[in-house]
C-alpha positions as CSV (number, residue, x, y, z in Angstrom):
1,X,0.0,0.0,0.0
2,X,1.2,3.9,-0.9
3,X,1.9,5.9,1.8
4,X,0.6,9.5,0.9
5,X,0.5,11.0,3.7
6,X,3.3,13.7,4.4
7,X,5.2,12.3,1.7
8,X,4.4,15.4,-0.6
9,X,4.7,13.0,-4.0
10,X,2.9,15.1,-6.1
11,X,3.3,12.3,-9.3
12,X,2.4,9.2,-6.3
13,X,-0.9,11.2,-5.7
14,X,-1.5,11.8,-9.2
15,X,-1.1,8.2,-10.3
16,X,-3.2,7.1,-7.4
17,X,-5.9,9.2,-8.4
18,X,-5.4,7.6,-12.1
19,X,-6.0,4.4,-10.5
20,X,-8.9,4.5,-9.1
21,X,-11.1,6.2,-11.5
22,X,-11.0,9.9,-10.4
23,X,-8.8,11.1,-13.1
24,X,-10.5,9.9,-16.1
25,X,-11.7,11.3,-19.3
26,X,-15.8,10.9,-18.2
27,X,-15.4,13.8,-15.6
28,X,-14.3,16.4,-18.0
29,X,-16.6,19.2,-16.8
30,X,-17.5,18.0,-13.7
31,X,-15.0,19.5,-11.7
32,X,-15.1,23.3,-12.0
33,X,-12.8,26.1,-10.9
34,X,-14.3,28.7,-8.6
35,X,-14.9,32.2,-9.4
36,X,-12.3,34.3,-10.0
37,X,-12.1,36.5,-7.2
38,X,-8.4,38.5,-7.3
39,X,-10.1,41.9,-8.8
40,X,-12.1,42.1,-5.4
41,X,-9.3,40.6,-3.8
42,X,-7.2,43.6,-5.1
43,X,-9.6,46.6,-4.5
44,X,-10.1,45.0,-0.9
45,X,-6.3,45.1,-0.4
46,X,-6.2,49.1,-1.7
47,X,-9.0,49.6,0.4
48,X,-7.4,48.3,3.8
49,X,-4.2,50.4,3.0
50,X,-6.1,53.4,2.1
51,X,-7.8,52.7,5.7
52,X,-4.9,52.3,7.8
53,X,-3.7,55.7,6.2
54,X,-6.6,57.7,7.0
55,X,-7.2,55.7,10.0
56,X,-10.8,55.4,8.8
57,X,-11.8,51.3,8.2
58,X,-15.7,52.9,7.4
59,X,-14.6,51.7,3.5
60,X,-13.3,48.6,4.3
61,X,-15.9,47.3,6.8
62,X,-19.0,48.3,3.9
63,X,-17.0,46.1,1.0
64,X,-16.3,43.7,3.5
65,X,-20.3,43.4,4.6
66,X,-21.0,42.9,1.1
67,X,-18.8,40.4,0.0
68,X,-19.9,38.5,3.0
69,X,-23.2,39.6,2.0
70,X,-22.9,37.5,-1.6
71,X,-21.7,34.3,0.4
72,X,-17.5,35.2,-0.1
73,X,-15.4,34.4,3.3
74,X,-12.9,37.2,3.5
75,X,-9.9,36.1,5.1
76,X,-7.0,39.3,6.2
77,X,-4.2,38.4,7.1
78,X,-1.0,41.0,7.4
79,X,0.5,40.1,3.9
80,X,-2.9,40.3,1.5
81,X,-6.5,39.4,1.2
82,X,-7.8,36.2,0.4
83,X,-11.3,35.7,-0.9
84,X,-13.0,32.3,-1.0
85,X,-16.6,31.6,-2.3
86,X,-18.4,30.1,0.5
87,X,-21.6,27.1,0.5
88,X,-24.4,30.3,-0.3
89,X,-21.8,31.8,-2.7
90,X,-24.1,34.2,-5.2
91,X,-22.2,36.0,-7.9
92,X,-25.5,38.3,-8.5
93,X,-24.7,39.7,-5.0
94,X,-21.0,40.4,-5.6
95,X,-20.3,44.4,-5.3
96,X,-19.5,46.7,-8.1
């Protein structure tokens, strides 16, 4: 049996996938990206450094509400912002 745990084997992992079906041909189309999120993920990030210049976050928090607003978990940590679409993800609701 393959150990795949902590082994990192990127190719192992891959051919193990191969093997047992989840690699194949059928699920072309099945398996989608998510939405492309870096724009937001940007303007979020400009927003946040405009804020901690003006000491005024009242920008921030409003984008922030409505991105959780459209079902995106906003995630800040010190070196960026990192979007992901969440279970009630709705692109309709994404800000402008």
């Amino acid at each position: 049996m393959h150990e795949i745990a902590g082994r990192g084997d990127a190719a192992l992992l891959l051919a193990s996938a191969r093997l047992i079906g989840l690699l194949t041909p059928e699920l072309d189309g099945w398996i989608v990206d998510g939405p492309d999120l870096s724009a937001l993920a940007a303007r979020m990030d400009s927003l946040r450094a405009e804020a901690k210049a003006a000491k005024d976050f009242s920008q921030v928090d409003a984008f922030k509400s409505a991105l959780i607003a459209a079902g995106v978990e906003v995630r800040m940590p010190k070196d960026g912002v990192e979007l992901v679409p969440g279970p009630d993800f709705d692109a309709n609701r994404l800000p402008d």
